[in-house]
ROSE-4610 file (N, C-alpha, C; in Angstrom, 1 decimal, always signed):
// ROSE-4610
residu = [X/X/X/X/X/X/X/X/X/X/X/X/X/X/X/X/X/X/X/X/X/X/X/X/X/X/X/X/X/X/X/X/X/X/X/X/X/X/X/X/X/X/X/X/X/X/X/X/X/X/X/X/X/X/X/X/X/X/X/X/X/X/X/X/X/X/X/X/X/X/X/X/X/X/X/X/X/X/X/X/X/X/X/X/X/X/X/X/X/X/X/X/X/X/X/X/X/X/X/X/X/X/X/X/X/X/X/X/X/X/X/X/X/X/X/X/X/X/X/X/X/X/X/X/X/X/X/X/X/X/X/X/X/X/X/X/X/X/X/X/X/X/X/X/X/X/X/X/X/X/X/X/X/X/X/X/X/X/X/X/X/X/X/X/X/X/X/X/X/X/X/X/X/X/X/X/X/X/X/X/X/X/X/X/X/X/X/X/X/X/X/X/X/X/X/X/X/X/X/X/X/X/X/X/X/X/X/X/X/X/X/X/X/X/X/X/X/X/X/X/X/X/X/X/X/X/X/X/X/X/X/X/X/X/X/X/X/X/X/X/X/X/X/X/X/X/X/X/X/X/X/X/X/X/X/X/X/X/X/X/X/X/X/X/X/X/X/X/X/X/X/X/X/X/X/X/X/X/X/X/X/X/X/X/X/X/X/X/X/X/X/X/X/X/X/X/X/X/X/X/X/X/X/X/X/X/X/X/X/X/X/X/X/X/X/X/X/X/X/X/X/X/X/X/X/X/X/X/X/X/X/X/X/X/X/X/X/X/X/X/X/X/X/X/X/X/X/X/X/X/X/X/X/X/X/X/X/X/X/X/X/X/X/X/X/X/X/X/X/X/X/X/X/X/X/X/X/X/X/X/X/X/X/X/X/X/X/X/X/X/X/X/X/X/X/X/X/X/X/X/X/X/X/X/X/X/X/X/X/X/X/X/X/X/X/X/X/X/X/X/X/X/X/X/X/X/X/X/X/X/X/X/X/X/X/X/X/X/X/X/X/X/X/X/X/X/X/X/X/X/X/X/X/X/X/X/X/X/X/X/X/X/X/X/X/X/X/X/X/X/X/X/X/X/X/X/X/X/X/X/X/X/X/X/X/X/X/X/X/X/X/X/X/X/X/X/X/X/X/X/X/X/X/X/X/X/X/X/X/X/X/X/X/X/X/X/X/X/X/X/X/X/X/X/X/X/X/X/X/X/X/X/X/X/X/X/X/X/X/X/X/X/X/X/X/X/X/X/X/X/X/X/X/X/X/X/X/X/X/X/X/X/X/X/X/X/X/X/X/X/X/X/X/X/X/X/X/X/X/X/X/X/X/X/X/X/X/X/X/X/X/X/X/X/X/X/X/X/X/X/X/X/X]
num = [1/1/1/2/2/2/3/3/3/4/4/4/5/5/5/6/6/6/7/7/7/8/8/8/9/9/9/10/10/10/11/11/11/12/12/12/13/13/13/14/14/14/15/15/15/16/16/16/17/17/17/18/18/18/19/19/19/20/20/20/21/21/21/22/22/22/23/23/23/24/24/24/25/25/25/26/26/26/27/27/27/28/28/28/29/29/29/30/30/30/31/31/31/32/32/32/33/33/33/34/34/34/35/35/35/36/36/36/37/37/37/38/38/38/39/39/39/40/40/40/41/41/41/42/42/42/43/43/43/44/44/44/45/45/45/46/46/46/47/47/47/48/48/48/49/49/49/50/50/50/51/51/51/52/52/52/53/53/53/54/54/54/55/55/55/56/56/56/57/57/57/58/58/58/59/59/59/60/60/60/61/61/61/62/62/62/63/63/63/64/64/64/65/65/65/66/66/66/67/67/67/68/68/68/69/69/69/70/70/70/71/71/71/72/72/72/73/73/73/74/74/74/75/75/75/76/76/76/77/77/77/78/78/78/79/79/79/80/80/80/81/81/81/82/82/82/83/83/83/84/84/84/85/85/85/86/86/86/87/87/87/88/88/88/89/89/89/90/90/90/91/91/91/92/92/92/93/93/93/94/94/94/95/95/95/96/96/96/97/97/97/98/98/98/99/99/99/100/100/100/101/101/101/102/102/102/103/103/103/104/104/104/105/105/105/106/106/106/107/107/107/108/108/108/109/109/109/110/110/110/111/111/111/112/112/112/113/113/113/114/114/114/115/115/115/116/116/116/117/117/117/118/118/118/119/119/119/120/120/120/121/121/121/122/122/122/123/123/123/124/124/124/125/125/125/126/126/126/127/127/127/128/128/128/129/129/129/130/130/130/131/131/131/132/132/132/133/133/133/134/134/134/135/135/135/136/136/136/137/137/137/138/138/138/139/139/139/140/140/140/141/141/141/142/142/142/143/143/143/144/144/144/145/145/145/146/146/146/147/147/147/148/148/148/149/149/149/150/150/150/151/151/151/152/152/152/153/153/153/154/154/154/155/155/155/156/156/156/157/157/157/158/158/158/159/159/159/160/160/160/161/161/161/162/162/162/163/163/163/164/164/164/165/165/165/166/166/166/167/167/167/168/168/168/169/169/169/170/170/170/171/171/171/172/172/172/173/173/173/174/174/174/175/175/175/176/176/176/177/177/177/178/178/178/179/179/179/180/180/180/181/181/181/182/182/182/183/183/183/184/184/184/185/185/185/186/186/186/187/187/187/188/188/188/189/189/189/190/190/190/191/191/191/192/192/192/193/193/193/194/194/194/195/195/195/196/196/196/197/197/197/198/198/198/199/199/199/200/200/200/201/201/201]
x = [+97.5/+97.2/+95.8/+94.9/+93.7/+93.9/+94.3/+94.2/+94.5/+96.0/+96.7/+95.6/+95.1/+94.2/+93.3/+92.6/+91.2/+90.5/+91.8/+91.7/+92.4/+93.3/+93.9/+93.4/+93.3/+92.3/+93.0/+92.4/+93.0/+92.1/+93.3/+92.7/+92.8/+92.5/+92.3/+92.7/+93.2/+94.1/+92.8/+91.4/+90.5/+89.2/+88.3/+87.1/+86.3/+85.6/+85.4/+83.6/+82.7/+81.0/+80.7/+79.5/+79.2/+77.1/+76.8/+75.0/+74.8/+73.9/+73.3/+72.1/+71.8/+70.3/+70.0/+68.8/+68.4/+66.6/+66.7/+65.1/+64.1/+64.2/+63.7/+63.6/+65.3/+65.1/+66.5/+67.2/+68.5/+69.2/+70.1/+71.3/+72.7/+73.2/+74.6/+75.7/+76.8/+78.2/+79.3/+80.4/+81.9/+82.4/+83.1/+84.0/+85.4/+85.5/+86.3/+87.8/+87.5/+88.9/+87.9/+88.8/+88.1/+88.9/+88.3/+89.2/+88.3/+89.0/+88.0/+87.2/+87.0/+86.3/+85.0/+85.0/+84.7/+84.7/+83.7/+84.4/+84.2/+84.1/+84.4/+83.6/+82.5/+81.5/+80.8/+81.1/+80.2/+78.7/+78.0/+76.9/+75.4/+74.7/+73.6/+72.6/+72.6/+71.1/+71.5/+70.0/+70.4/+70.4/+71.4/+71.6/+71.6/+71.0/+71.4/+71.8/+72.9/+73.7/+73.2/+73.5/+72.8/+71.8/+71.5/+70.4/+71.4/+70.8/+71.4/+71.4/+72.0/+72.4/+72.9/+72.7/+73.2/+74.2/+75.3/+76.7/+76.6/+76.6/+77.3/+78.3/+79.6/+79.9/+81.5/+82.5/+83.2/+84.7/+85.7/+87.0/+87.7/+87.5/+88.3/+87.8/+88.3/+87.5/+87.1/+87.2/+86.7/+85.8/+85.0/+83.9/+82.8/+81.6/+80.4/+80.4/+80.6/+80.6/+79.5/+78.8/+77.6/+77.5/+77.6/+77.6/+76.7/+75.7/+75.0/+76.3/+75.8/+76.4/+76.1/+76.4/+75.6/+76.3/+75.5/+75.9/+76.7/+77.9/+78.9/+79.0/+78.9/+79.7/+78.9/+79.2/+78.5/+79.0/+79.9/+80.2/+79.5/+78.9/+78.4/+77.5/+78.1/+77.9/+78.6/+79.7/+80.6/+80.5/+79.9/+79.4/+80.1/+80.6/+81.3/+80.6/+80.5/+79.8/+80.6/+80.3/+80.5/+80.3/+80.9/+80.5/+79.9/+78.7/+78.1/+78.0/+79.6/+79.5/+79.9/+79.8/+80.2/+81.9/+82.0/+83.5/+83.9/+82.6/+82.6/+83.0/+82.1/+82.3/+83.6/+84.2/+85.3/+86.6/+86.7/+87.1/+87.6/+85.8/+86.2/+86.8/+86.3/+86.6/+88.5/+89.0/+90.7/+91.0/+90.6/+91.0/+91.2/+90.1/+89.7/+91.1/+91.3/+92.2/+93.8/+93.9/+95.3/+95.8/+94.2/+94.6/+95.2/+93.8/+94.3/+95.3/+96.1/+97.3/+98.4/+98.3/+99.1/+99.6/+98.2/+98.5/+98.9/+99.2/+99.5/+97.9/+96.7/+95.4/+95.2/+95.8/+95.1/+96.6/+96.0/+97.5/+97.2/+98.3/+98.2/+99.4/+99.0/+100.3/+99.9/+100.7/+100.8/+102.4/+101.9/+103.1/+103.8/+104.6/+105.0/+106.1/+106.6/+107.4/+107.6/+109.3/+110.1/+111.5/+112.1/+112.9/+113.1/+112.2/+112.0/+111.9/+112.0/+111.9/+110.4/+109.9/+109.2/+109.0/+108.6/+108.5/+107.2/+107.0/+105.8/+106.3/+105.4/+105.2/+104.5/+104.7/+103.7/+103.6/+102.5/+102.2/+101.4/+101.2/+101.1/+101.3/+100.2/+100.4/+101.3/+102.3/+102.9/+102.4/+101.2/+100.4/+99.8/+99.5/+99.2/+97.7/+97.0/+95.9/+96.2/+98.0/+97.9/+98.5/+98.3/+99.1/+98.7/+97.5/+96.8/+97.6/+97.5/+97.9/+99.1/+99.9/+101.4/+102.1/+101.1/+101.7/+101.2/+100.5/+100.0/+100.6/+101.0/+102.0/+103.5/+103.9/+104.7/+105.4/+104.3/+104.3/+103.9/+102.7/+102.1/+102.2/+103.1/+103.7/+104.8/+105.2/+106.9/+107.7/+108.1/+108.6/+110.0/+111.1/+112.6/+112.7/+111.5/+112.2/+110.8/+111.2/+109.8/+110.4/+109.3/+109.8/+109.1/+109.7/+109.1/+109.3/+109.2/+109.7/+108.2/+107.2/+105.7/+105.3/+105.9/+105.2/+105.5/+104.3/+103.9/+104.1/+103.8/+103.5/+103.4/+104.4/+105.0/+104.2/+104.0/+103.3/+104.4/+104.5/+105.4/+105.2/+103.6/+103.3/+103.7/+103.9/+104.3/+105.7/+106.7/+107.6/+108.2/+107.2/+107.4/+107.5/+106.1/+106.1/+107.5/+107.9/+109.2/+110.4/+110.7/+111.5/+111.4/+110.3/+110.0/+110.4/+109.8/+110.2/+111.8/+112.3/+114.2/+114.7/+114.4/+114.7/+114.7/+113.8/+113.3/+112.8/+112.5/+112.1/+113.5/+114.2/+115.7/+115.1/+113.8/+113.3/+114.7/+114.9/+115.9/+114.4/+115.1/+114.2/+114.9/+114.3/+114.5/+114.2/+113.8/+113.8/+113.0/+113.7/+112.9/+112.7/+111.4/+110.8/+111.5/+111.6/+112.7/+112.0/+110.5/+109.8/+110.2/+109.7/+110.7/+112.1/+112.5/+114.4/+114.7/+114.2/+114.1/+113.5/+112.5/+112.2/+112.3/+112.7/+113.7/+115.0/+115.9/+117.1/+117.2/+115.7/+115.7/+114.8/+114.3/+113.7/+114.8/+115.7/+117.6/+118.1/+118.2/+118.2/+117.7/+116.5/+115.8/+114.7/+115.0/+113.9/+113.4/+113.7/+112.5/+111.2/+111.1/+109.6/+109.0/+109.3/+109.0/+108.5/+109.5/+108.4/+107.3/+107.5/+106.3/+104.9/+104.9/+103.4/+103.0/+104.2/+103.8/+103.5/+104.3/+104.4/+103.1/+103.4/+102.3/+103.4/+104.9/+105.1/+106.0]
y = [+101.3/+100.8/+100.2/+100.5/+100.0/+98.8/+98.2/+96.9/+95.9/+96.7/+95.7/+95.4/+96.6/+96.2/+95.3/+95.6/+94.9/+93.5/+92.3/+91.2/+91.2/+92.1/+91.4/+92.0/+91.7/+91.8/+92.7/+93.6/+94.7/+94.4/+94.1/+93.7/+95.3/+95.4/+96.5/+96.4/+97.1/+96.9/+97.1/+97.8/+98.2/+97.7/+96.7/+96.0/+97.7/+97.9/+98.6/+98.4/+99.0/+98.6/+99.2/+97.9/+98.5/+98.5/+99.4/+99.4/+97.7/+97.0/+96.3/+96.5/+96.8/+97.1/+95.6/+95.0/+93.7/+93.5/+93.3/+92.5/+93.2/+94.8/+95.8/+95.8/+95.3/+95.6/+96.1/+96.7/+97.4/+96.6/+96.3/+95.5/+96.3/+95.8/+95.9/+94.5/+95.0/+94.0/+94.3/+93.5/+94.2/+93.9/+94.5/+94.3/+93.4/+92.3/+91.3/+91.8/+91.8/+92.4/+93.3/+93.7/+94.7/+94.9/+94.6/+95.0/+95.9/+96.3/+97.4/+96.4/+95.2/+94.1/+93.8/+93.4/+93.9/+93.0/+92.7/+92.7/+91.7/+91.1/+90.1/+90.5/+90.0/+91.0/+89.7/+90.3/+89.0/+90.1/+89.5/+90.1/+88.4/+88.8/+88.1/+88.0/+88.9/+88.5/+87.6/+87.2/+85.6/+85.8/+86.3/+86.9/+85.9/+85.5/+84.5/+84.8/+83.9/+83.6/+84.1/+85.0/+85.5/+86.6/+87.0/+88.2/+89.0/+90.7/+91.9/+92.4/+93.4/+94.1/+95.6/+96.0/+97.4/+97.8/+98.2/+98.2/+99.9/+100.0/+101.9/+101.1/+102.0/+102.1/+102.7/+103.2/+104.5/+103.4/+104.1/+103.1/+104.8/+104.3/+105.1/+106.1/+107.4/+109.0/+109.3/+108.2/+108.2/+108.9/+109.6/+109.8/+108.6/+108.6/+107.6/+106.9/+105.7/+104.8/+104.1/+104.2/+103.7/+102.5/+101.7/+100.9/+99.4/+99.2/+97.8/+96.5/+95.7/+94.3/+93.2/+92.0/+90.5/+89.9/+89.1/+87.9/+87.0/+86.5/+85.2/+84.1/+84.4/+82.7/+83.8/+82.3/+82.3/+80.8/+81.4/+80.5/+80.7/+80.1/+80.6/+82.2/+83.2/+84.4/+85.5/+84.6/+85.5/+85.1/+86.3/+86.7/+87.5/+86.9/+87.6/+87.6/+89.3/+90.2/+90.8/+90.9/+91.3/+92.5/+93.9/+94.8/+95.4/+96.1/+96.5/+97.9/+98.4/+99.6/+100.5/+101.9/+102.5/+103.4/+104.2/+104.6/+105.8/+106.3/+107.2/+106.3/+105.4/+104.5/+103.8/+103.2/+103.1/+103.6/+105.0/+106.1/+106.3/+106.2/+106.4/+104.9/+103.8/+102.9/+102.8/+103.6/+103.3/+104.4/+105.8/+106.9/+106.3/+105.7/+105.1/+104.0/+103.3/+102.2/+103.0/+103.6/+104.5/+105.1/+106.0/+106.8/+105.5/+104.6/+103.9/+103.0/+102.6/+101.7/+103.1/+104.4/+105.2/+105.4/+105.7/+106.1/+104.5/+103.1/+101.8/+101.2/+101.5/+101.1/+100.2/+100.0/+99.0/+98.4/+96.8/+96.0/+95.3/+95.3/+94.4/+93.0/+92.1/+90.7/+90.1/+89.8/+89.0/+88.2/+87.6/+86.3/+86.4/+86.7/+86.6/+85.3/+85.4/+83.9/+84.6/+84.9/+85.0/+84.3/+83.8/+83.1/+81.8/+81.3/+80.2/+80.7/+81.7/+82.4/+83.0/+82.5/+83.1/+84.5/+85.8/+86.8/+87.4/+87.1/+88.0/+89.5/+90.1/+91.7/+92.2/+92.7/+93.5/+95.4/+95.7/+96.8/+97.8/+99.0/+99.5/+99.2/+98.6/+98.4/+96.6/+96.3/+95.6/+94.8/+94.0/+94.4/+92.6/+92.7/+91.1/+90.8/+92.1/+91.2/+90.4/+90.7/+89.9/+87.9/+87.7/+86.8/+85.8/+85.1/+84.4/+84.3/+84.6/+85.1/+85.0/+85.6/+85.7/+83.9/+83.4/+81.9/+80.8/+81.3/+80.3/+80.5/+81.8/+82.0/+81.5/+81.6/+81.2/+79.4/+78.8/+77.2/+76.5/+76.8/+76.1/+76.6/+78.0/+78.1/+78.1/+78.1/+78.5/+79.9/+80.6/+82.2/+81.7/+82.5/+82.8/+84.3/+85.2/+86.5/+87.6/+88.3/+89.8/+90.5/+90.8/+92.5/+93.4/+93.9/+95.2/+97.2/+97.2/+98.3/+99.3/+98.6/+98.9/+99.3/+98.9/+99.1/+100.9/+100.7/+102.5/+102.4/+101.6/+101.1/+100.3/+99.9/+98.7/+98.3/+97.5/+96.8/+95.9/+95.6/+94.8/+93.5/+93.3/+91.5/+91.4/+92.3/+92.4/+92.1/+92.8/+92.9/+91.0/+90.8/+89.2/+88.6/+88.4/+87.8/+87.3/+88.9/+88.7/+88.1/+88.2/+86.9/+85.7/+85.4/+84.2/+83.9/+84.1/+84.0/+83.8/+85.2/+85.3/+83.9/+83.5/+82.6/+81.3/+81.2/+79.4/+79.3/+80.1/+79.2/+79.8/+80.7/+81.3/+82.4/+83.1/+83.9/+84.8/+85.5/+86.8/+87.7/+88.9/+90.1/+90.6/+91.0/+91.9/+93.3/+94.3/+95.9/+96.4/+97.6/+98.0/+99.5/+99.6/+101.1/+101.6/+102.9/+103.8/+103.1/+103.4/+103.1/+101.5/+100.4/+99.1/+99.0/+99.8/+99.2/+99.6/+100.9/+101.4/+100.4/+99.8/+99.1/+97.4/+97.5/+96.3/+96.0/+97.0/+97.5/+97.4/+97.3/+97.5/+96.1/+95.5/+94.3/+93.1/+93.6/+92.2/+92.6/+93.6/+93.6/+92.9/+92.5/+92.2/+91.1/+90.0/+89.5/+88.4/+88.1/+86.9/+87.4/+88.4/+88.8/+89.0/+89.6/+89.6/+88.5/+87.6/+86.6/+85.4/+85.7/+85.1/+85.4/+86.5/+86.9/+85.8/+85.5/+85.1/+83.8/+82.6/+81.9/+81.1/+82.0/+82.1/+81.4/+81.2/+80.8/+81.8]
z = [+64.1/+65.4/+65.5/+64.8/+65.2/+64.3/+63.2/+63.1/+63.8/+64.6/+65.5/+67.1/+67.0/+68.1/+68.1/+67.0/+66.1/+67.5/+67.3/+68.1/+69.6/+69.7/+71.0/+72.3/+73.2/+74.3/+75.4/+75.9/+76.5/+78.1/+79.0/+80.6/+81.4/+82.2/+82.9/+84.1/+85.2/+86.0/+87.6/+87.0/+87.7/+86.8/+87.4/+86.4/+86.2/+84.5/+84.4/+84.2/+84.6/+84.4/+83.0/+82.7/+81.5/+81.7/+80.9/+81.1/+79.9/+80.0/+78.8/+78.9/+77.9/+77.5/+76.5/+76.6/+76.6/+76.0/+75.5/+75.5/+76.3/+76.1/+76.5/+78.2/+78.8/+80.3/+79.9/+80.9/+81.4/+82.7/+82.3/+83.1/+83.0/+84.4/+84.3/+84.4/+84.3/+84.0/+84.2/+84.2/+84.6/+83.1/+82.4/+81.1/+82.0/+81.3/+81.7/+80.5/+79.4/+78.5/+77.6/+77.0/+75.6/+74.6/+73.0/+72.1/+71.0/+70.1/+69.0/+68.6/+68.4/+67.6/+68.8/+69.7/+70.6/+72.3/+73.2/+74.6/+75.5/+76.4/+77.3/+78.3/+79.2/+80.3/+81.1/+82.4/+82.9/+83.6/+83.9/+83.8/+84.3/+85.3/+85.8/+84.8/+83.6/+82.5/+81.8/+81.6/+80.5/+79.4/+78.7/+77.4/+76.7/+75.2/+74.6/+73.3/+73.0/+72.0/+70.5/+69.8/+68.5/+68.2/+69.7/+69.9/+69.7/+69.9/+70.0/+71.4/+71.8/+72.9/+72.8/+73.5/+73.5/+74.8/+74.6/+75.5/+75.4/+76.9/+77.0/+78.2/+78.1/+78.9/+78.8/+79.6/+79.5/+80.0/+79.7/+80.4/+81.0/+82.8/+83.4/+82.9/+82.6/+82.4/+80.7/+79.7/+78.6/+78.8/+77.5/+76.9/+76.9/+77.2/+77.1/+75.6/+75.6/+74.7/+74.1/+73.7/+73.4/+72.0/+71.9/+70.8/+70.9/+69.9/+69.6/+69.4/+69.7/+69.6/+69.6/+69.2/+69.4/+69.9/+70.9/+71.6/+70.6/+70.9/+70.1/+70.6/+72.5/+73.3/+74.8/+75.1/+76.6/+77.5/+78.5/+79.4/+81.3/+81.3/+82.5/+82.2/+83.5/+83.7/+82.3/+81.5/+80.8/+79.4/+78.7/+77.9/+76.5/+75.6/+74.6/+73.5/+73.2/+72.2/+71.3/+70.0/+68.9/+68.3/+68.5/+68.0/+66.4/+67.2/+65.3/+64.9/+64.9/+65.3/+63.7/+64.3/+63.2/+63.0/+62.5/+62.7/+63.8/+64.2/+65.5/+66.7/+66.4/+67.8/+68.0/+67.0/+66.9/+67.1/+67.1/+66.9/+69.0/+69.2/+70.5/+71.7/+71.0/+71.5/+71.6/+70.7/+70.2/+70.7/+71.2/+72.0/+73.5/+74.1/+75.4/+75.6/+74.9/+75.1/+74.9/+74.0/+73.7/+75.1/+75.6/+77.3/+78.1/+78.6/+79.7/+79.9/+78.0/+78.2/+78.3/+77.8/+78.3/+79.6/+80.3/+81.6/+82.3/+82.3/+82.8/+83.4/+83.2/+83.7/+82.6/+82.1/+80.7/+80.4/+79.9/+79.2/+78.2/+77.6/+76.6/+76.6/+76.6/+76.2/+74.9/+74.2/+73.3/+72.9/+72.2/+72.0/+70.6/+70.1/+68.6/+68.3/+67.0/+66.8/+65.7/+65.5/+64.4/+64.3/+63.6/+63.5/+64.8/+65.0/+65.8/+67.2/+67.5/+69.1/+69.1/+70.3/+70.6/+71.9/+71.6/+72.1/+72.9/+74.2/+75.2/+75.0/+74.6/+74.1/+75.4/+75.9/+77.2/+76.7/+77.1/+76.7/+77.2/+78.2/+79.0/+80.8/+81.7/+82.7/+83.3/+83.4/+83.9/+85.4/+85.2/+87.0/+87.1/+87.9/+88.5/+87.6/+87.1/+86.4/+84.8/+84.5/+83.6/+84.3/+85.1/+85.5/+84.9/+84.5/+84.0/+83.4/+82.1/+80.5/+80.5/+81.4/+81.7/+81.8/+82.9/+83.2/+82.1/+81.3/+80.2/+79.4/+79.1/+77.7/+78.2/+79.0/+79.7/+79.8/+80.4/+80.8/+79.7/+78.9/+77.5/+76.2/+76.1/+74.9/+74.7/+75.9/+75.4/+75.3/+75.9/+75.6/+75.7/+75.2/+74.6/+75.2/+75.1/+75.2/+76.1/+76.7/+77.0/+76.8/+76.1/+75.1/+76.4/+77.3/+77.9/+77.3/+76.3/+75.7/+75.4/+75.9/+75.2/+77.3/+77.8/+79.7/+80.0/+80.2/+81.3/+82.7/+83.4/+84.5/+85.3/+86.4/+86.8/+88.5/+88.7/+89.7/+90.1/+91.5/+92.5/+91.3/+91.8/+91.0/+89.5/+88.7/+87.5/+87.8/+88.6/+88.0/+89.0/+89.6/+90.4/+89.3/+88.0/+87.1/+86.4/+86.3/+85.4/+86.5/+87.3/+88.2/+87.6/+87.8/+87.9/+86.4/+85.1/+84.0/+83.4/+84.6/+84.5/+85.2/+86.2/+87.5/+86.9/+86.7/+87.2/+85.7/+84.5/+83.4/+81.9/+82.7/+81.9/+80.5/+80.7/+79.6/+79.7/+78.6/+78.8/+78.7/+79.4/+79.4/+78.3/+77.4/+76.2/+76.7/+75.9/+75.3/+76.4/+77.2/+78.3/+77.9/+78.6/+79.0/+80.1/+79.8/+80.8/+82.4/+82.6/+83.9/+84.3/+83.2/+83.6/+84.1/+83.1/+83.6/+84.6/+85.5/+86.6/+87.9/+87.9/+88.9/+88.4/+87.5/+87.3/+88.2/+87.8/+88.6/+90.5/+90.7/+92.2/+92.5/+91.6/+92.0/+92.4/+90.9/+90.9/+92.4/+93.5/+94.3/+95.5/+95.3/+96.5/+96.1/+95.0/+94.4/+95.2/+96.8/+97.2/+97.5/+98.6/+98.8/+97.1/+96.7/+94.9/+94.8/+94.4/+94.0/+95.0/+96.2/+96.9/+96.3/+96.0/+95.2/+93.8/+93.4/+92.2/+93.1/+93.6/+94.2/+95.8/+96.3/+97.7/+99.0/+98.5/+99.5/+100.5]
């Protein structure tokens, strides 16, 4: 599991704060995604590209996380750092992420491609902060299939997403988690208000 995590970006269903310690002042930030490799933060300091930093900060009721890091990219306010950690920190960084995609507070999407299909993987929370991600993997890559077999936790706007995906672009829903196929079952019911969310109309 932690290799597979290593790169893919873990969104949070609630922005989580982190401390940055800087150029001997102390700031704060919101963690925008997070992976064991390390995290995505927007944050008011003028952090620059190549320096070091120091990141504390906890996901939901984790343990305090404490880990050094370098600046990599900088767009505006949003800041992606590079962790320079050791295997403790690691350790707890992959405990943290394991809870909150358990409990549906944390997600994961990714895209696979075997035999010429392409597959959206979802994995823990099913919720409107993946929508981004959801409609880009969606419209500019191309999906064939969602794998929901990996979801904890289902949200109205999640399960709109998937409408929309079934409806109007003909994804098949693949492999469901007992909690999916359940408010799946009640969404094929009643899917307009559903998807206005995705939609706005």
């Amino acid at each position: 599991m932690l290799d597979q995590r290593r790169h893919q970006r873990i969104r949070f269903s609630v922005p989580q704060k982190i401390t940055i310690g800087y150029g001997g002042e102390i700031g704060e930030g919101v963690i925008e995604n997070l992976s064991l490799s390390g995290l995505m933060m927007r944050t008011p300091m003028p952090l620059e590209i190549s320096r070091n930093v120091g990141c504390e900060f906890s996901v939901f009721d984790s343990p305090l996380i404490d880990v050094p890091a370098a600046v990599v990219s900088r767009v505006c306010d949003l800041f992606g750092v590079r962790f320079q950690q050791g295997p403790i920190s690691q350790i707890l960084i992959d405990d943290a992420i394991s809870a909150a995609l358990a409990s549906g507070k944390a997600s994961i999407l990714s895209v696979h491609e075997l035999g010429g299909r392409k597959t959206m993987r979802i994995t823990g929370g099913l919720c409107g902060i993946l929508r981004s991600d959801f409609m880009h993997a969606l419209t500019r890559m191309g999906v064939d299939e969602i794998d929901l077999e990996g979801v904890t936790a289902v949200e109205q706007a999640g399960l709109a997403l998937c409408l929309v995906a079934a409806n109007r672009h003909r994804v098949t829903i693949g492999a469901q988690s007992p909690c999916f196929a359940e408010a799946w079952a009640q969404a094929l019911t009643a899917p307009g208000p559903l998807e206005k969310l995705v939609t706005g109309t």
